[in-house]
FIKOLZA-450907 format. One record per residue (C-alpha): x, y, z. Coordinates in steps of 0.02 Angstrom, whole numbers, plus 50000, padded with zeros to 5 digits. Example, Ala and Ser with C-alpha at 12.3 -4.5 7.8 and 13.67 -1.06 7.14 Angstrom:
506154977550390
506844994750357
end
This chain:
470444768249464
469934781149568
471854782249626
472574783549470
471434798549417
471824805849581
473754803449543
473704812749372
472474828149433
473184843349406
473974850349558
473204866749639
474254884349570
475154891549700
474864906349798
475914923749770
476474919849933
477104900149886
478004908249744
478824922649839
479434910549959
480134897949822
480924914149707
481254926649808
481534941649718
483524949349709
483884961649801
483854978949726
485414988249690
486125003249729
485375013549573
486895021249452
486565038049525
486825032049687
488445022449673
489075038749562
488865051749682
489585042949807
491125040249694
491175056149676
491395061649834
492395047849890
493705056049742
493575072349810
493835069049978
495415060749934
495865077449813
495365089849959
496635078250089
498085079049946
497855096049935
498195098950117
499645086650125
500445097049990
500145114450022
501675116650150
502595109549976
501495122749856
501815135850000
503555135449992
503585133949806
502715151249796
503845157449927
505265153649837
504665168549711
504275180149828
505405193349920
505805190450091
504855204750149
503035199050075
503425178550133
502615177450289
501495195750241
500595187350080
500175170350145
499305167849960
499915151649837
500195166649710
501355179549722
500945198449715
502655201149676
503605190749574
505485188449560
506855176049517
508265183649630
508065169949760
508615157349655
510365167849594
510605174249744
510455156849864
511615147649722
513005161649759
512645164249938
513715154850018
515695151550015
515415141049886
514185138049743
512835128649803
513575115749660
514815111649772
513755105949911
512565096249772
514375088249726
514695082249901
512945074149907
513055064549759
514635059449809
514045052949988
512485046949903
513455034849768
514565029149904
513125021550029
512115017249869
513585005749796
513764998649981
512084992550028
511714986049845
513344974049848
513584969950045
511664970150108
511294958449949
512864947250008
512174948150194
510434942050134
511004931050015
511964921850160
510464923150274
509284916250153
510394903350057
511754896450173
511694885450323
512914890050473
512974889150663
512134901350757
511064908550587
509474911050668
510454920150816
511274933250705
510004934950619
508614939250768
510014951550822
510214960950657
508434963650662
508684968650834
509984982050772
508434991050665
507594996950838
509125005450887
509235023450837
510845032750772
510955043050932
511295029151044
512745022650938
513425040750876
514585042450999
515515028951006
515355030250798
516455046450828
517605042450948
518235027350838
518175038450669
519215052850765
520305039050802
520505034550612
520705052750584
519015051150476
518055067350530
517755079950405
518025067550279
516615054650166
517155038750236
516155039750412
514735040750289
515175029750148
516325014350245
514795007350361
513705005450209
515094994850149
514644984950302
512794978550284
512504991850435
510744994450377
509654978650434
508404984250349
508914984450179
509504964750237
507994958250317
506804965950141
508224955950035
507974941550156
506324940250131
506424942549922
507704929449925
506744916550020
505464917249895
506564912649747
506324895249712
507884882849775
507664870649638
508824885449528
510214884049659
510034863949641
510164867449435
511624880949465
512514867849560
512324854149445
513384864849324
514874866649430
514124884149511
514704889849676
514064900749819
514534914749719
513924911349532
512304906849600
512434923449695
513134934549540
512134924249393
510324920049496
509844930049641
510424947649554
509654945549418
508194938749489
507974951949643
508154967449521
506344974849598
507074974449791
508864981349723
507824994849640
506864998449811
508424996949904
509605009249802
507935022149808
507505020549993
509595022550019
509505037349886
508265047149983
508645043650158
510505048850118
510125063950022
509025069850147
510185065250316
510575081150439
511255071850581
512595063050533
513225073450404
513185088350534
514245077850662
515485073150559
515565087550433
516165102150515
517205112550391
516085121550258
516815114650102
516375098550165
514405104950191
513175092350081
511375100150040
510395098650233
511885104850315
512135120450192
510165122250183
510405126950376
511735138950362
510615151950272
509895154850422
511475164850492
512505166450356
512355185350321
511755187250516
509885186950474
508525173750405
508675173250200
507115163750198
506955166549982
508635159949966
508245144550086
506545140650005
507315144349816
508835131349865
507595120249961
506685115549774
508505113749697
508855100249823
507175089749807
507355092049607
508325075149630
507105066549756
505675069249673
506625063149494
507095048549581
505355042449653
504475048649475
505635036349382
505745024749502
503885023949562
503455007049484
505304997049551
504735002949723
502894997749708
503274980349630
504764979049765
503754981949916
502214971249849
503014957649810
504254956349949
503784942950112
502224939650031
502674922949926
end
């Protein structure tokens, strides 16, 4: 008897201290106005560093408006003295409109973008897709090829193209890309193509598809986000190449953009710096088209390349 009362007794309450060790209380956080200020500055921070990423960009912008006396006097984002002349006098400095050397460019430009779109795909599409001897070989050395810059092989690059009686001519420029000379290009298609699935080549096959359907009809179709990163990367890095264009580009109606850009340095035997800043935004007018309509292929390109 006594047992069973002592069984249903009420048990003792617990202590604050029993409870705070059974329910321990959250833990606080960070109050709103906390957590907003330091957004806040976080956004600011990142505004103040674009700012001074882009004020050699704003800088030349203004300078483009100024005349070449007051460029490196007024410093300032806005000009004291305002004028357009730059920009009529740069286009008709030179032998020939600065159309012409836009012209050149493109030309250049569509060349190397048709070449790596059709003969790094095929490259990577071969790398990725087909089984030979000696794959893994080739392929360690074309990534080897990436490390090697264009001054170690520029030499012998001219002495064959003089050969061919290419200089002061496109195709130096525009034949390698027809080539698959730029690895990387094939090792980012590489890497999209692995991550198609194989079970569509196994379907493709099944309905009489060869090497080259499945190529034309499935992968190109399928890889449009690394084309799209491919023909801007190519668009960009072609538009904006000196070196090569300088080397084998000698007479001035052959000029593209960089290599007239540096002849208004001495073209009328002293520095047109308005001219060269006013013909400077005329010849990023395209790059900066091309990346604001192309922003989203590149992103989705890049983010969803190697990572399947």
């Amino acid at each position: 008897m006594t047992d069973t009362v002592r069984d249903h007794a009420p048990s003792p309450t617990p202590t604050v201290v029993e409870l705070s060790e059974r329910y321990p209380e959250p833990e606080a956080k960070p109050s709103y106005w906390r957590s907003r200020t330091r957004s806040i500055l976080k956004h600011v921070a990142l505004i103040a560093f674009g700012l001074v990423m882009l004020y050699p960009l704003l800088w030349m912008v203004a300078s483009s408006f100024k005349p070449d006396a007051l460029i490196f006097r007024d410093t300032g984002l806005i000009p004291t003295e305002f004028t357009w002349s730059n920009y009529s006098d740069g286009w008709n400095a030179l032998l020939h409109p600065f159309s012409h050397y836009l012209i050149n460019s493109s030309i250049i430009v569509f060349g190397s973008l048709v070449g790596n779109l059709v003969s790094c795909s095929m490259a990577a599409y071969a790398f990725a897709r087909l089984e030979f001897r000696g794959r893994n070989l080739w392929f360690a050395i074309m990534l080897m090829s990436i490390m090697l810059p264009i001054h170690v092989i520029i030499v012998p690059q001219y002495i064959l193209f003089s050969e061919l009686n290419w200089i002061n001519t496109f195709l130096p420029l525009i034949v390698p890309k027809l080539l698959a000379t730029d690895a990387f290009f094939i090792f980012l298609m590489v890497q999209f193509f692995r991550g198609i699935p194989r079970e569509l080549d196994e379907a493709a096959r099944l309905d009489g598809c060869g090497h080259f359907r499945i190529y034309f009809r499935i992968m190109l179709p399928l890889s449009l986000p690394a084309l799209a990163t491919t023909a801007i990367f190519t668009f960009i890095w072609t538009w904006n190449d000196f070196f090569s264009q300088l080397i084998f580009l000698t007479r001035p109606d052959m000029y593209t953009v960089p290599v007239a850009l540096r002849t208004f340095i001495d073209a009328t035997s002293e520095s047109s710096w308005g001219s060269l800043f006013a013909m400077s935004i005329v010849s990023l007018i395209p790059i900066f088209l091309v990346f604001l309509f192309g922003q989203k292929y590149l992103v989705k390109g890049i983010a969803t390349t190697g990572i399947k």
